[in-house]
C-alpha positions in Angstrom: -69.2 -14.0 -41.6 -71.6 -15.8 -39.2 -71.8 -19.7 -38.8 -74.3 -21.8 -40.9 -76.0 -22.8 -37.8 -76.5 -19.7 -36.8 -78.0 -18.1 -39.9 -80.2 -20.6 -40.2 -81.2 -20.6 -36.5 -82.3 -16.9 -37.3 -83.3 -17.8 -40.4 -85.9 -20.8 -38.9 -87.0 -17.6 -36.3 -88.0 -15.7 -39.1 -90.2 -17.5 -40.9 -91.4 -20.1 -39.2 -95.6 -19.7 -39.1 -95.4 -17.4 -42.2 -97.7 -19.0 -45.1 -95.3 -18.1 -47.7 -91.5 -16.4 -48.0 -90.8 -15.4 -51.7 -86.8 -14.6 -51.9 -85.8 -16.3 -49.1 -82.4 -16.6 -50.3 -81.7 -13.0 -50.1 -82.5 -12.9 -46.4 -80.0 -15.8 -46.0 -77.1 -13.8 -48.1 -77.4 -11.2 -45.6 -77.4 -13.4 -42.4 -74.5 -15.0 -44.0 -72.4 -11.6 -44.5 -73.1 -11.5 -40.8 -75.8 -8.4 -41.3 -78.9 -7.9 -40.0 -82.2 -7.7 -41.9 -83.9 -4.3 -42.0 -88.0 -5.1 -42.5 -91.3 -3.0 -42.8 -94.9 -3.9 -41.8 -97.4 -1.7 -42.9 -100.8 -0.7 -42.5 -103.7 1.9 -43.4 -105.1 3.9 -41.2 -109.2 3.4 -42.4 -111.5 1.3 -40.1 -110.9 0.4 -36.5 -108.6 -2.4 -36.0 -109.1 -5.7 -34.9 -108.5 -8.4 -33.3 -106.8 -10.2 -36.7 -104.2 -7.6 -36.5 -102.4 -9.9 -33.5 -101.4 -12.3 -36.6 -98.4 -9.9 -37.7 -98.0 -8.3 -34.5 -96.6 -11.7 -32.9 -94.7 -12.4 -35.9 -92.5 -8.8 -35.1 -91.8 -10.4 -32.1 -89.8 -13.7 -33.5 -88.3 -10.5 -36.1 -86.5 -8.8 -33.2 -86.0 -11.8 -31.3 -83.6 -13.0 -34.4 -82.0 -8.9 -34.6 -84.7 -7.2 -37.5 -84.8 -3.8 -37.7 -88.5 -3.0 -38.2 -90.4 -0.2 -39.2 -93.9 -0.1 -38.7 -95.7 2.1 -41.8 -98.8 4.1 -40.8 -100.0 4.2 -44.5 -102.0 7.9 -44.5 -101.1 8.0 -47.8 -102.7 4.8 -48.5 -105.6 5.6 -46.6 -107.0 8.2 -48.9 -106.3 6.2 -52.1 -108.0 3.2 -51.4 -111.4 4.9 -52.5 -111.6 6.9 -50.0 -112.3 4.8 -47.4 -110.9 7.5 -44.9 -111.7 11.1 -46.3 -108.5 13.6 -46.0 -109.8 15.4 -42.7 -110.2 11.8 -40.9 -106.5 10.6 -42.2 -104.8 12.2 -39.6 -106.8 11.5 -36.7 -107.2 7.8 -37.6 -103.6 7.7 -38.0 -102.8 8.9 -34.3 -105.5 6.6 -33.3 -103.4 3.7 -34.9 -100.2 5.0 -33.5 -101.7 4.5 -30.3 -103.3 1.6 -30.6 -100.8 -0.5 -31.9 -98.2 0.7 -29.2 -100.7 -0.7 -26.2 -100.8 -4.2 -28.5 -97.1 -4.5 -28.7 -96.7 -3.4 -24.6 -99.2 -5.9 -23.9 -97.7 -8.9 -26.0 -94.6 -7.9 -23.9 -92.8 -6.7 -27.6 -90.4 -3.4 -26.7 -91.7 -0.5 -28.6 -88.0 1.1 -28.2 -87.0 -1.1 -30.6 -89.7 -0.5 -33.1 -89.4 2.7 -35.7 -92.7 3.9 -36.3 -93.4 6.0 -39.6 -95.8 8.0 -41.3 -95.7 7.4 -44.7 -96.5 11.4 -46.0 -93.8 11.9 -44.2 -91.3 10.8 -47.2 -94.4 9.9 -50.0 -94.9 13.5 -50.3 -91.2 14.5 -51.3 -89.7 15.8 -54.2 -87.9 12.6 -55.2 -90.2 10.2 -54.3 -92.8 11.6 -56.8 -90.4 11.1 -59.1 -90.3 8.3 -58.7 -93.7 7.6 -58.6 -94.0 9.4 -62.5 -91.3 7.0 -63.6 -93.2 4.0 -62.6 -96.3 5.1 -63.8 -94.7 5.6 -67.3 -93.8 1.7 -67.3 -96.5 -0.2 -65.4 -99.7 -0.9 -67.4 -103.4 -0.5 -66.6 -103.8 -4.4 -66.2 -100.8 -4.9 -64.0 -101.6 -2.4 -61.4 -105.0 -3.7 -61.5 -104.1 -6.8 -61.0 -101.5 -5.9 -58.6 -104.1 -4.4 -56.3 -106.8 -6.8 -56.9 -107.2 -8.8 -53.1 -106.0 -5.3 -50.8 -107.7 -1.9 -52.8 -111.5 -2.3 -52.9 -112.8 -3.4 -56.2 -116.3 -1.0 -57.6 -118.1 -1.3 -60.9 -116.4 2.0 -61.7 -112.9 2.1 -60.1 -110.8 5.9 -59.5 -107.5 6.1 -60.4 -105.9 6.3 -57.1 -106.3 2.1 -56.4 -104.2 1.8 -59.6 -101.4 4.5 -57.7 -101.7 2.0 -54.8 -99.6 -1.2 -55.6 -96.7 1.4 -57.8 -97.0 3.2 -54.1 -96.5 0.6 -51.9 -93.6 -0.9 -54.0 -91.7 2.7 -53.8 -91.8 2.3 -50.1 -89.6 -0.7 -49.6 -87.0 1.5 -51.2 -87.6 4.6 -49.3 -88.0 2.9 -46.1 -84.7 1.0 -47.0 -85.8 -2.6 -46.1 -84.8 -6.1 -47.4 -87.8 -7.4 -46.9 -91.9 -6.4 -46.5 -93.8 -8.3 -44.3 -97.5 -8.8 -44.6 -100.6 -11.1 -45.6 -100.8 -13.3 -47.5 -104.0 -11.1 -49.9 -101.0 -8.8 -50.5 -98.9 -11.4 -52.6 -100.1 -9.7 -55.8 -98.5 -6.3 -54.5 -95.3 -8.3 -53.4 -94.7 -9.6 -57.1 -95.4 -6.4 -58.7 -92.5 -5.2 -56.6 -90.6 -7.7 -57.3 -91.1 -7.3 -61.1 -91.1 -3.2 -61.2 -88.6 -1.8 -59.2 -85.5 -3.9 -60.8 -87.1 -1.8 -63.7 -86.4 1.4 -61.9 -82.7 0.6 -61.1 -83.5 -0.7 -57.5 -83.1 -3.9 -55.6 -85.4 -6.7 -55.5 -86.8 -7.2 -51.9 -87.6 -10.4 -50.2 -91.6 -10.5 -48.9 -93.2 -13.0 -46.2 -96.9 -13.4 -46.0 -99.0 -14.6 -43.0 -102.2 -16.2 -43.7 -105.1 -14.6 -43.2 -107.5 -15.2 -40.4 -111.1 -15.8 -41.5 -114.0 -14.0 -39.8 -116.1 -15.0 -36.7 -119.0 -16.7 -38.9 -116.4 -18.1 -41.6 -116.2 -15.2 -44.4 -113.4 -12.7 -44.0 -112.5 -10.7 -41.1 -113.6 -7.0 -42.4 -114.1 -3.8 -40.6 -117.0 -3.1 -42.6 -118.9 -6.2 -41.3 -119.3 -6.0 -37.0 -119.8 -9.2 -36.5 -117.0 -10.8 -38.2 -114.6 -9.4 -36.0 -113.9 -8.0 -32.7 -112.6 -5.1 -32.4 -109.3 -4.3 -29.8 -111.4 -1.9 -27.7 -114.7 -3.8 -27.5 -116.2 -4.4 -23.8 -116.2 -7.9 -22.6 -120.3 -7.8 -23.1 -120.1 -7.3 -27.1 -117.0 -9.9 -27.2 -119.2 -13.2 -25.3 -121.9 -12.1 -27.9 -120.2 -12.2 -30.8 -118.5 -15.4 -30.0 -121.9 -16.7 -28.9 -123.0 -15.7 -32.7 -120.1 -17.0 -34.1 -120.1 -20.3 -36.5 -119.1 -23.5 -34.8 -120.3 -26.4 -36.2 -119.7 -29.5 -33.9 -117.0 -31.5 -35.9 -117.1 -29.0 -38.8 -113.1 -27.6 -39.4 -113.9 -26.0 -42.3 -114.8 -22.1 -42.4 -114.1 -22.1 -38.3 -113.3 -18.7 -37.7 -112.6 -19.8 -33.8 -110.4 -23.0 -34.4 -108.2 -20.7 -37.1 -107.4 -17.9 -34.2 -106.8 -20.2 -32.1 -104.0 -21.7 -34.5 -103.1 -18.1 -35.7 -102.9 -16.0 -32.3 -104.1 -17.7 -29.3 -101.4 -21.3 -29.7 -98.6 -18.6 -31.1 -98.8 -16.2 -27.9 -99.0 -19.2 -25.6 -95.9 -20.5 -27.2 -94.2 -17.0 -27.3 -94.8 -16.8 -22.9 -93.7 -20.1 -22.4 -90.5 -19.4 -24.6 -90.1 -16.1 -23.1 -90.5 -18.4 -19.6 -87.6 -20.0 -20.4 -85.5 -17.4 -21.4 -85.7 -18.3 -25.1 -85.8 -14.3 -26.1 -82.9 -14.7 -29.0 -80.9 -11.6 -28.8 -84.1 -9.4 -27.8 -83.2 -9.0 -24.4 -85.5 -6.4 -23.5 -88.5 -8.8 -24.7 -91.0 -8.6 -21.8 -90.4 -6.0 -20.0 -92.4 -3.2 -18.5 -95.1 -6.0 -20.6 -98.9 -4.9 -19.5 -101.7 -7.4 -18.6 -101.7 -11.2 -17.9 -98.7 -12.7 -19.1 -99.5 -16.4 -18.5 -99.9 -18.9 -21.7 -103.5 -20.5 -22.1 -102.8 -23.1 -20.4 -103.6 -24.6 -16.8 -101.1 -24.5 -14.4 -101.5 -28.2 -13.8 -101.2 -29.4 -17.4 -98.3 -31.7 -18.6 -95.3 -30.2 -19.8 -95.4 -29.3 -23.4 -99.2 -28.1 -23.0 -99.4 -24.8 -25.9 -103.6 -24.5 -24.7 -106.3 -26.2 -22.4 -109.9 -26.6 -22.8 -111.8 -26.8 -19.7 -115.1 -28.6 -19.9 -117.9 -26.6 -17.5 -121.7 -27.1 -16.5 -123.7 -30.2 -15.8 -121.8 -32.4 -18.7 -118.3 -31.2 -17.3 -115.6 -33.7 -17.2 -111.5 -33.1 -17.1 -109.9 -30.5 -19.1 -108.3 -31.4 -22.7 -104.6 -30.2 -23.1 -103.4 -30.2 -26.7 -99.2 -29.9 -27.2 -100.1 -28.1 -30.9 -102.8 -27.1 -33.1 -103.4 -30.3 -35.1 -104.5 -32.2 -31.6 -106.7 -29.9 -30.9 -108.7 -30.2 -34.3 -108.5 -33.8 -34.7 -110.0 -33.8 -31.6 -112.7 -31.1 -32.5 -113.4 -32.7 -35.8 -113.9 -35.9 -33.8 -116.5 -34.3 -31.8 -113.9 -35.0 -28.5 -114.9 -31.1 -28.0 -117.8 -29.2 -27.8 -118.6 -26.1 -29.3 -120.2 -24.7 -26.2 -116.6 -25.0 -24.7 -114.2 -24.4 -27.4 -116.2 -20.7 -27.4 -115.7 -20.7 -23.5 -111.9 -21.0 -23.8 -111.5 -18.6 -26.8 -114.0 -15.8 -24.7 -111.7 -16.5 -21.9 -108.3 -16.0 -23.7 -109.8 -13.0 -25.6 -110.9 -11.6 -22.9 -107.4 -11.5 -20.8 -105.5 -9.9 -24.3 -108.0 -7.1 -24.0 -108.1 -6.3 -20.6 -104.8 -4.3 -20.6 -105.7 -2.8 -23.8 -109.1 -1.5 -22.8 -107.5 -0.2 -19.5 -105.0 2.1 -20.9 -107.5 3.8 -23.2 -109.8 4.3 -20.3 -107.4 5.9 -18.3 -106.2 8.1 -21.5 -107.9 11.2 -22.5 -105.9 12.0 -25.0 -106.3 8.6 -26.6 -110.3 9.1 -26.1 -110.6 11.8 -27.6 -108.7 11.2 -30.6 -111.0 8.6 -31.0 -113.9 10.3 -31.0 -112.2 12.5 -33.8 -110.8 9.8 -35.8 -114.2 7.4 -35.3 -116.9 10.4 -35.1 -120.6 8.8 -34.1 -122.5 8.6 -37.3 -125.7 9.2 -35.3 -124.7 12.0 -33.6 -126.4 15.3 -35.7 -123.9 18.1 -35.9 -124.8 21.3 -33.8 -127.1 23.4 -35.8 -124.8 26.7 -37.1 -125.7 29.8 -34.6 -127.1 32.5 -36.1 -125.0 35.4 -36.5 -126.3 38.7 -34.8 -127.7 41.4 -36.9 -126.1 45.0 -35.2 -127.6 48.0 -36.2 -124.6 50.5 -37.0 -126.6 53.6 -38.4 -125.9 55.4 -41.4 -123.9 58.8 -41.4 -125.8 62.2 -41.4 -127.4 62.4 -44.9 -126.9 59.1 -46.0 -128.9 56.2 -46.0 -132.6 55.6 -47.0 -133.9 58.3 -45.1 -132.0 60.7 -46.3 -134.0 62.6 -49.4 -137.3 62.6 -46.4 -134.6 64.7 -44.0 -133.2 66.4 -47.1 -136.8 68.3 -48.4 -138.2 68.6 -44.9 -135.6 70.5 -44.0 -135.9 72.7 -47.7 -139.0 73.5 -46.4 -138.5 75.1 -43.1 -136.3 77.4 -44.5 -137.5 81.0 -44.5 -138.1 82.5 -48.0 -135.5 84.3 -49.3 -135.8 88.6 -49.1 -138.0 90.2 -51.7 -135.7 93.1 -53.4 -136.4 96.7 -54.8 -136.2 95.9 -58.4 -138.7 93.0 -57.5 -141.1 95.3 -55.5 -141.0 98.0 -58.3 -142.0 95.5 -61.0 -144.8 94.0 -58.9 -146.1 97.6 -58.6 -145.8 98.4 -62.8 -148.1 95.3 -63.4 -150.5 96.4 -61.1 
């Protein structure tokens, strides 16, 4: 049995900057019986990731840090059902693509991949069993609940396929099959986490804990889509498109609301800065591997001269300059922003700048990766590339056999013809004679 202090220490680790934790209590039963948590994140392999995606990937790291066992999920399954926003033939390229991707994150967060189990979800949603399963549940959920289940994650159309409805019985099935004691995701999921919760008691199974992260809005204050480019930035985009999307992005002076900057600065940038400076201090938990062989600039957001306690600096530049601001946790840093302490002009400077340093690394490895680039060109084909016209196949004249073919009955009388005629006989030359 562990000690109270230390299940709630882990316990604190955990979910501390989750949004919501529904069944908390079971995680705490099994810190208690001196277990550790198993967990699953998931995601679908359809557009390119980005930049949002560092939300859950920082939380793994407080996951391990407190001794989770975490799978990552590449949904192909997933992918094809949410109306087919990745045809079949693009599935398993985009889910390589993925696979790679989200490795070069972790490395460059300084998060151990060797402690990460990575799985393909048609690996086990294809079996025997687990279809089974599947029938089962589709025998007891109704219409409206899977609907309603998938409402915020499976993309809602005038006239919806059947496949979003499989989605939410899907993605409950796995926390069984993956064997977890708790899913991980955001917080537009909730409706899927319930429906769990709900269904798979109904199936004989165990009720699973679920933590949400909030979601990050997009760069001009709607949601952060892959369909739309400039909400988000994606992980592989060169320094040039990231200063003009931040240039284009909303950033009202002293407006907090819908301020897709300020909110990934309280999601990502302030949690990574606080992640290196724990890490600095040897404040891993029982991940002792955290950091190393860790790609890229590893230093918090900070300036090297700022007061102890600093989680991100501001620097003021150009003709208006001044000193820089250094904020010890998010809600400084907006009161100030709201107070119009902070300038637009320079809160985008500071984001460009931090963004900027998380991608180098990234960007590097894929440029010095042709097996990564050109699974990306597979998984992410140019729509304004036209395919290769179809090379006509060559006609080769095999000709026909002797007396075959169109000729033939030409060859056949000619050749009747330049026969000799056949020898006249007596009985014939005796009767030519009688009729003379």
């Amino acid at each position: 049995m562990a000690s109270m202090l230390d299940v709630e220490a882990k316990y604190d680790l955990i979910t501390r900057r989750v949004q919501e934790v529904l069944g908390g209590d079971l995680i705490k039963a099994i810190l208690a019986e001196g277990r550790l948590p198993k967990a699953y994140w998931g995601t679908a392999p359809t557009g390119r990731p980005h930049i949002g995606y560092f939300v859950p990937l920082i939380k793994i790291a407080d996951f391990l840090r407190a001794g989770v066992e975490v799978k990552v999920l590449l949904a192909d399954v997933h992918a094809f059902l949410d109306n087919l926003k990745a045809p079949l033939e693009l599935v398993a390229h985009r889910t390589k693509y993925y696979e790679f991707i989200l490795r070069t994150v972790f490395t460059s967060l300084g998060i151990p991949t060797s402690k990460l189990i990575f799985v393909q979800g048609s690996d086990y949603q294809l079996t025997r069993e687990y279809n089974l399963d599947n029938y089962r549940l589709c025998a007891t959920v109704t219409e409206h609940d899977a609907k309603k289940a998938g409402a915020e994650v499976v993309k809602q159309v005038e006239s919806p396929l059947i496949s979003g409805l499989l989605y939410p019985g899907l993605q409950a099935l796995d926390e069984q099959y993956l064997g977890v004691d708790f899913q991980f995701g955001g917080i537009d999921q909730r409706k899927i986490f319930t429906f769990a919760e709900l269904y798979l008691p109904r199936l004989g199974y165990a009720k699973r804990a679920h933590l949400m992260n909030s979601m990050v809005p997009g760069l001009m204050g709607g949601k952060m889509s892959s369909s739309d480019p400039d909400s988000k930035i994606d992980f592989l985009d060169p320094p040039e498109a990231v200063k003009r999307k931040i240039k284009k992005a909303f950033c009202e002076e002293g407006n907090i609301t819908e301020n897709g900057l300020l909110a990934f600065i309280k999601a990502v940038l302030i949690p990574i800065s606080q992640l290196r400076i724990e890490r600095r201090k040897g404040e891993t938990g029982v991940d002792s591997e955290e950091g190393q062989g860790a790609i890229g600039d590893q230093n918090p957001f900070v300036d090297d001269d700022a007061p102890e306690g600093t989680v991100f600096t501001i620097r003021r530049e150009g003709k208006f300059g001044g000193p820089p601001s250094h904020f010890k946790d998010y809600q400084e840093l907006e009161d100030d922003f709201s107070a119009k302490k902070i300038h637009p002009g320079d809160l985008k400077t500071a984001v460009n700048k931090a963004i900027d340093s998380l991608l180098a690394p990234i960007r590097k490895v894929f440029a010095e990766s042709p097996e990564w680039q050109q699974i990306e060109k597979l998984a992410y084909p140019d729509p304004n590339v036209k395919p290769e016209p179809k090379k006509k196949k060559e006609k080769v004249y095999h000709p026909p056999p002797p007396g075959k073919g169109k000729n033939a009955q030409v060859t056949k009388t000619s050749t009747e013809s330049s026969e000799p005629p056949p020898p006249i006989s007596e009985d014939t030359q005796s009767g030519a004679a009688g009729e003379l």
